[in-house]
N, C-alpha and C positions, 0 to 999 in steps of 0.2 A: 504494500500500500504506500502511497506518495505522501508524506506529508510535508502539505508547504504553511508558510505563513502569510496569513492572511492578509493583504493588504502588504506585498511584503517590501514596494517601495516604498512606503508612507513609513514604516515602523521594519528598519534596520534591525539582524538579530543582536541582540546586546544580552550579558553574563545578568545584569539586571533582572531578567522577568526570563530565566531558563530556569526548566524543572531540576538540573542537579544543581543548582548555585542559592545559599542562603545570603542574604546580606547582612555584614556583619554591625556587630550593636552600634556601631559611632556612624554606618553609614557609609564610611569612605571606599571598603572593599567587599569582594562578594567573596564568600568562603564556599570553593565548588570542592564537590564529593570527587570531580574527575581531573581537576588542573593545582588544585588549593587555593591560593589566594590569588584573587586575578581582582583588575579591574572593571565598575561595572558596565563601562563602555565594552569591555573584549566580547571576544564570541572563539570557539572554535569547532571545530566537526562534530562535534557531540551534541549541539546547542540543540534540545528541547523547549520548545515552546508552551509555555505555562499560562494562559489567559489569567489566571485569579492574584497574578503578580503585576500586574500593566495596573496604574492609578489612571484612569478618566482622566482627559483634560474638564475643566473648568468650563461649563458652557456661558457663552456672554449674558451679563445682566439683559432682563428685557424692561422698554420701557416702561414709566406710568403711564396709566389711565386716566384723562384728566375729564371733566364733565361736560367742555367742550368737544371731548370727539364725541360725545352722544347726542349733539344735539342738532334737531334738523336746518 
């Protein structure tokens, strides 16, 4: 079976959000089960794609409602 990542020029593989890689307590580096300490920009052959590691962007505030756009 192929698995590819979704979207996968919008969202480069990165050690960040792969299945063997935890990140560690301060942040700064990911602690992989297959490389150890790597950076969390890296990737290499092994890179598992883990959806429930990826944060949402931020979607944009939407406007207010003022009582002028209700009125004829």
């Amino acid at each position: 079976m192929n698995k590819k990542l979704v979207n996968a020029k919008k969202y480069p593989p990165a050690c960040a959000y792969c299945l063997h890689g935890r990140l560690s307590p301060g942040g700064i580096s990911v602690l992989c089960v297959r490389k150890g300490i790597v950076s969390p920009e890296g990737k290499c052959r092994k890179f598992v794609y883990d959806p429930l590691k990826r944060e949402p962007k931020v979607p944009p505030a939407k406007p207010e409602a003022d009582a002028k756009d209700f009125e004829f």
